[in-house]
C-alpha positions in Angstrom: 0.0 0.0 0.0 1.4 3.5 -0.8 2.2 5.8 2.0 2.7 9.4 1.4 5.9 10.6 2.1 6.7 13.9 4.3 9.0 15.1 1.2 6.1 16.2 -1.0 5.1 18.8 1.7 7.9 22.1 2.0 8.3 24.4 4.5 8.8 28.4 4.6 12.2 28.1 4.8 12.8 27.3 1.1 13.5 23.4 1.6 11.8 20.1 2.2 10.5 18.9 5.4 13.2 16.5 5.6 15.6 18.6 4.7 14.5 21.0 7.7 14.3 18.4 10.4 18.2 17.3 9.3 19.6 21.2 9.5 17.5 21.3 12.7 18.6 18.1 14.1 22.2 19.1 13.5 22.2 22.1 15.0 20.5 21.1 18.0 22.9 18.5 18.3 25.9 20.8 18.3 24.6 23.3 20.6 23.5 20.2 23.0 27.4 18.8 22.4 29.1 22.1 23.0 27.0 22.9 26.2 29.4 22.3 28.5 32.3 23.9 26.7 30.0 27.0 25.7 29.0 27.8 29.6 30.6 30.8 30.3 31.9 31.0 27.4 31.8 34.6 24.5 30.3 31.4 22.1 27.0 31.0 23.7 24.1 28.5 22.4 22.7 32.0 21.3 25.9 32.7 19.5 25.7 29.5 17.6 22.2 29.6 16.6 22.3 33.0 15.0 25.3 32.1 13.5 24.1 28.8 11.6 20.9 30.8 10.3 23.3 33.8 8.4 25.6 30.8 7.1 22.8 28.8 6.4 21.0 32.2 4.8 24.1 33.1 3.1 24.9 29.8 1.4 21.3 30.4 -0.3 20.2 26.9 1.9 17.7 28.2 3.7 15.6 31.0 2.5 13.1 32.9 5.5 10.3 35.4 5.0 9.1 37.7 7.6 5.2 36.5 6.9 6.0 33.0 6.7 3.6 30.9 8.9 6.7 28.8 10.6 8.0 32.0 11.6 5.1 32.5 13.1 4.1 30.0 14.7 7.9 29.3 16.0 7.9 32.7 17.6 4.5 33.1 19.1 5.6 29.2 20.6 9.4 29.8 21.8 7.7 33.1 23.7 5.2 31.0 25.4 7.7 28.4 26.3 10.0 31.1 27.5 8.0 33.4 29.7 6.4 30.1 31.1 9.9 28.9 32.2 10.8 32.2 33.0 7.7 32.4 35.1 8.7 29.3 37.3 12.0 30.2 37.7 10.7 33.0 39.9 11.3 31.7 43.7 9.3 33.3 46.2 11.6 33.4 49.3 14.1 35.5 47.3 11.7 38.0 46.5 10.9 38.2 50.2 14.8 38.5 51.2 16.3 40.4 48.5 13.1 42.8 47.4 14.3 46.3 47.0 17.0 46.3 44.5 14.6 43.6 42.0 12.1 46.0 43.3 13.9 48.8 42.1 15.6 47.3 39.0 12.1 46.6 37.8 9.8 49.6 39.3 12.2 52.0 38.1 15.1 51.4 36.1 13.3 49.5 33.2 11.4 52.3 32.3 14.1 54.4 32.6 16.1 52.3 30.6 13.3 52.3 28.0 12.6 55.6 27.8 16.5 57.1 27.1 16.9 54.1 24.2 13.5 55.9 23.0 15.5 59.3 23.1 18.4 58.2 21.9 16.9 56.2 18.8 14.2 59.6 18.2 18.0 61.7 18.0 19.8 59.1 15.5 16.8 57.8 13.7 14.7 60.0 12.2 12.6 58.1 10.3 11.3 56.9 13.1 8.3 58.0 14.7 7.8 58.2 18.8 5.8 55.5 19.1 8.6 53.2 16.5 11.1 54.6 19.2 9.5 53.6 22.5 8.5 50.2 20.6 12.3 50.0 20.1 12.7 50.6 23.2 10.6 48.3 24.8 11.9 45.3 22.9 15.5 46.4 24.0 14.6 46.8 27.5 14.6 43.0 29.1 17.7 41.4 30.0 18.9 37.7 30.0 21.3 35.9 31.9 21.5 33.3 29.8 24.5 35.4 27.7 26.3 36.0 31.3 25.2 32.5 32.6 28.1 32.1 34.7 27.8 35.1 36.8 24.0 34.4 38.1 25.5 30.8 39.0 28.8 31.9 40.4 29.2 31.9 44.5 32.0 34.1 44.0 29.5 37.2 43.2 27.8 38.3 45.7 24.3 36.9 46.5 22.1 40.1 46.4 23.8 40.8 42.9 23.5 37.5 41.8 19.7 37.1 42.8 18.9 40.7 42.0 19.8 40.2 38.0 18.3 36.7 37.9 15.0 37.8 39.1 15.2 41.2 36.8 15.8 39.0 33.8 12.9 36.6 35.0 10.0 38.7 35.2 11.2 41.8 33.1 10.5 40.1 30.1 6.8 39.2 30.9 6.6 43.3 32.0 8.1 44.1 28.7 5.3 42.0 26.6 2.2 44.2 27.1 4.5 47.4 26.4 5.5 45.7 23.1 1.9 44.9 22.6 0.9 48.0 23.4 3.1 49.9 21.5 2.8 48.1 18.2 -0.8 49.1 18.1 -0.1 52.6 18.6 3.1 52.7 16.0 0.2 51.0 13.5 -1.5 52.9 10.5 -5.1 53.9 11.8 -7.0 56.2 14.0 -8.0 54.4 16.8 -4.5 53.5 17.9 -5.4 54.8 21.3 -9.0 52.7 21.5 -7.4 50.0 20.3 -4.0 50.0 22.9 -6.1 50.1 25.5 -8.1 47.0 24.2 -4.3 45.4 24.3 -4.2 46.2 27.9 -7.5 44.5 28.6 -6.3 41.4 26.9 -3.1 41.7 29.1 -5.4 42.1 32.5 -7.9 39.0 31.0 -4.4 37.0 30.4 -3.4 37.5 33.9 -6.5 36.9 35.9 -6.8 33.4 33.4 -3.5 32.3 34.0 -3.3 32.7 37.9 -7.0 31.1 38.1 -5.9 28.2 35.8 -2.3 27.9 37.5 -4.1 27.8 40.9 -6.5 25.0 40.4 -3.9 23.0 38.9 -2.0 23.1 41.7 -4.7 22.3 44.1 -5.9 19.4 41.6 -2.3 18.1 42.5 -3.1 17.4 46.0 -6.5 15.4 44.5 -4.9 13.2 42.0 -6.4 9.5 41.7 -3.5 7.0 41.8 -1.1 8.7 44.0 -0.5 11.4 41.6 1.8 12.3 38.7 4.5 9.2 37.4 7.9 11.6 37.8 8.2 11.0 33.9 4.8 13.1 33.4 5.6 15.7 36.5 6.8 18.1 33.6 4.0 17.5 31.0 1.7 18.6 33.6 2.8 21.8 34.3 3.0 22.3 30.2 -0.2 21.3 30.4 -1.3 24.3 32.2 0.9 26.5 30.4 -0.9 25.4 26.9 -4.3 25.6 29.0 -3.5 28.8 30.0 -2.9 30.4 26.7 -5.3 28.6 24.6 -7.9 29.9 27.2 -7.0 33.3 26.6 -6.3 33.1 23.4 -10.1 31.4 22.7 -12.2 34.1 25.0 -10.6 37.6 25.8 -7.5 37.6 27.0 -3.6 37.9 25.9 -2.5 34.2 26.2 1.5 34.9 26.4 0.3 36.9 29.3 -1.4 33.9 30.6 1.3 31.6 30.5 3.6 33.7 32.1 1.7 34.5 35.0 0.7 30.6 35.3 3.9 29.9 35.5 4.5 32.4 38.5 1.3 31.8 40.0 2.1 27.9 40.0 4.9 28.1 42.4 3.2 30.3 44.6 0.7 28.1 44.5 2.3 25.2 45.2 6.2 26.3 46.1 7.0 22.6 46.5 6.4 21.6 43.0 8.6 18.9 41.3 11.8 20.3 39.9 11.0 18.3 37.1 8.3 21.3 36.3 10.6 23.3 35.6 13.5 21.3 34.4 11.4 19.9 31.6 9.6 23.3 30.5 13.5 24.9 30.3 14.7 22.7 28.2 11.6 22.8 26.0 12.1 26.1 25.9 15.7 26.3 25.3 15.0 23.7 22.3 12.6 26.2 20.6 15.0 29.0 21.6 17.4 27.5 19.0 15.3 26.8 16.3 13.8 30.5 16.8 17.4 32.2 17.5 18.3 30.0 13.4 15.5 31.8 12.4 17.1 34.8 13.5 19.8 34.7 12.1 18.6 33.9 8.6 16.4 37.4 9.1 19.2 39.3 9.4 20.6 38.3 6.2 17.6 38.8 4.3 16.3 41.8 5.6 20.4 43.4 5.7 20.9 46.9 6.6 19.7 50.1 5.0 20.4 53.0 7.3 23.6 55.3 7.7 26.6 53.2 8.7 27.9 55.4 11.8 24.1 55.7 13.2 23.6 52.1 14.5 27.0 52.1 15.9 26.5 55.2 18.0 23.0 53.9 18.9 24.6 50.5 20.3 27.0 52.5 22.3 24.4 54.3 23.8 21.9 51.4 24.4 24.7 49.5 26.0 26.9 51.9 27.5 24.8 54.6 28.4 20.9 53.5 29.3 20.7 50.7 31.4 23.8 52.4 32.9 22.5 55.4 34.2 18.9 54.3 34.7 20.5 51.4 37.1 22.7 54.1 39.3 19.9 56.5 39.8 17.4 54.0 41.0 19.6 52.5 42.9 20.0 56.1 44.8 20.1 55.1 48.4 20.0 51.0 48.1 22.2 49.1 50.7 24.5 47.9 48.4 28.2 49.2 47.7 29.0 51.4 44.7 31.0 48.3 43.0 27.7 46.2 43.3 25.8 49.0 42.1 28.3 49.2 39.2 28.3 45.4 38.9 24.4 45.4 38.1 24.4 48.7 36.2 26.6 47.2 33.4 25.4 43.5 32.8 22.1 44.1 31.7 22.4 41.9 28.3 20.2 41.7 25.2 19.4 38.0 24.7 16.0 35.7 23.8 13.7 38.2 24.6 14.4 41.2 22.7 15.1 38.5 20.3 11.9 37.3 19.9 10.0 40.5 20.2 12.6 41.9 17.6 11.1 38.9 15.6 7.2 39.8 16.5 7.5 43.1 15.5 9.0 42.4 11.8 6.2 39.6 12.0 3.7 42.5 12.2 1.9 45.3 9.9 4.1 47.6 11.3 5.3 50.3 8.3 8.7 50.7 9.7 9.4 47.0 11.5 12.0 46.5 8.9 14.1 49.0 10.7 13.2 48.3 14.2 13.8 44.6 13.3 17.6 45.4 11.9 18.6 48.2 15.0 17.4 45.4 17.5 19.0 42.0 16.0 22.4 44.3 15.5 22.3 45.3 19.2 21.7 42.3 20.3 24.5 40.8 18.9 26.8 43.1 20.0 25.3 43.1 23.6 25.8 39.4 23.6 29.3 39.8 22.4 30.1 42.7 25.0 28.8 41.3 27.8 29.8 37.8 27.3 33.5 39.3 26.9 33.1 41.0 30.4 31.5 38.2 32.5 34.3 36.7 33.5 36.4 39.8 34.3 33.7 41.3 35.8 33.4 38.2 38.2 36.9 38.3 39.1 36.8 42.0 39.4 34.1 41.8 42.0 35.4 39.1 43.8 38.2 41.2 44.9 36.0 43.8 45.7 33.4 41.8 47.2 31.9 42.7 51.2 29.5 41.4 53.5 26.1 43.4 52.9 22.7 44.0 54.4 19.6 44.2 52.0 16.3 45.7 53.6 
């Protein structure tokens, strides 16, 4: 009997299904092999990724559109993975102990942060409007640790720095969302921008109010489980299941259903704070799998789309962004925290671009946006010289504040 064969379907990347699952399988593979050598390393899994999609864009073996449903689909998909494990990693005890400089580094420095790489990209770009600029802004704003992974793991930093940038990174990206949201509407031909960025924010209250109702009655259904409960092989799939849930939920009635999943994901361990590791073990390296495929996708964009603006501009921008922003935002919000200047300093600089401002870098050149061509190249360029900077300076930076390194008290 005949069976149809996978190879008469393509995909939107210019190849065969088969042909995709091979590139994909390989590069998975080498990032998975290199792991261990790439922690701490300038080359990160991020590094890699983006890498193979401009060779793989530039050798003509892959070709990626913008509008193409698998990019598409893998963004909307590695976001929802990655704001649901972002949301678990949050740990509630460290909150309680270390609150005012997260506090801080969240209340008032992103914003800040946000609003001078608006000023800054309104002065160097002027084809872009103030609403393209603050939508710059806000997908330049989150950090990730994942580029300096070996400082939020490292004992010889200091523990309030350590735990302050890990929970930034973890729930700045979730705060970033809606202003992205938001702020594509309002940098979007039409005249009821306003009507309709304040329908966004509904959607963004709907999303959370869905996902900490759904997150908390799966963790009370854990307590009611016929058969003693989840097999450890299925701990995982459960909390995906809430996560998928979650969004599909939203997604279906009124709400935003990235939202949803990321607030399931912190609302789950307040919920239940014991939860398997396995939860979040399995959902981070989903994630981290979809991160690569997305971060190939990436890189192939870049190639395609190129760059069409004045040649000093972007450099001067990425100087600013990295050197100057975060920066200055971080040192005055952190006017009067219990922490020494060096810490202070410490925090101030590693503030790196990573899968975040990746992906929304990817939703907004995914969009209707007249402009997101622009926006698209100015991000993905900063990006990749943020994770070159910063992964450069990780391990200097960790021996420089060892040295330097004192007992401190945080209120």
């Amino acid at each position: 009997m005949y069976a149809p064969s996978l190879r008469q379907y393509p995909c939107d990347v210019g190849i065969g299904f088969p042909e995709a699952i091979l590139l994909l399988g390989l590069v998975l593979g080498v990032v998975a092999a290199l792991s261990g050598w790439l922690h701490g390393a300038v080359l990160s899994a991020s590094v890699i990724s983006v890498a193979a999609g401009m060779v793989l864009a530039w050798t003509g073996t892959i070709t990626v559109a913008p509008d193409g449903q698998l990019v598409l689909f893998a963004i909307e998909l590695a976001l929802l993975l990655t704001l649901f494990a972002d949301g678990l990693a949050v740990e509630r005890e460290l909150l309680a102990r270390h609150w005012q400089p997260p506090v801080r580094a969240l209340v008032l420095a992103m914003p800040l942060t946000l609003g001078l790489i608006a000023v800054f990209g309104r002065l160097l770009f002027h084809e872009l409007s103030w609403s393209e600029v603050f939508l710059l802004g806000a997908v330049l704003t989150p950090t990730d640790p994942v580029v300096t992974s070996s400082i939020v793991t490292s004992e010889r930093v200091p523990e309030a720095v350590r735990h302050t940038l890990n929970l930034e990174s973890g729930l700045n990206d979730g705060l970033a969302l809606p202003i992205v949201l938001f702020m594509l509407v309002l940098a979007s031909p039409g005249g009821h921008a306003v009507n309709e960025g304040m329908h966004v924010l509904g959607e963004v209250g709907s999303g959370a109010v869905i996902g900490i109702g759904l997150a908390f009655l799966g963790g009370w259904l854990l307590q009611h489980l016929p058969g003693g409960g989840i097999r450890h092989q299925y701990e995982g799939v459960y909390a995906l299941a809430i996560a998928f849930v979650a969004f599909g939920v939203a997604e279906s009635t009124y709400g935003n259903g990235l939202i949803a999943a990321f607030v399931a994901g912190i609302a789950l361990t307040v919920a239940r704070h014991e939860i398997p590791d396995a939860f979040a073990a399995f959902n981070e390296s989903l994630s981290a799998a979809f991160q690569v495929i997305t971060f190939v996708l990436f890189g192939a964009l870049i190639v395609a789309t190129g760059w069409h603006s004045s040649a000093w501009r972007l450099p001067l921008f990425i100087v600013l962004v990295l050197g100057v922003a975060r920066p200055l935002a971080v040192w005055v919000s952190f006017h009067r925290v219990d922490l020494p200047n060096t810490e202070k300093l410490f925090i101030a600089w590693f503030g790196p671009k990573g899968v975040a401002s990746m992906l929304f870098a990817l939703l907004v050149l995914a969009s209707t946006e007249p402009n997101r061509g622009t926006i698209f190249e100015i991000g993905a360029y900063t990006v990749i010289a943020s994770i070159a900077a910063h992964g450069l300076t990780d391990t200097l930076g960790t021996r420089w504040i060892e040295r330097r390194a004192q007992p401190t008290r945080i209120e």
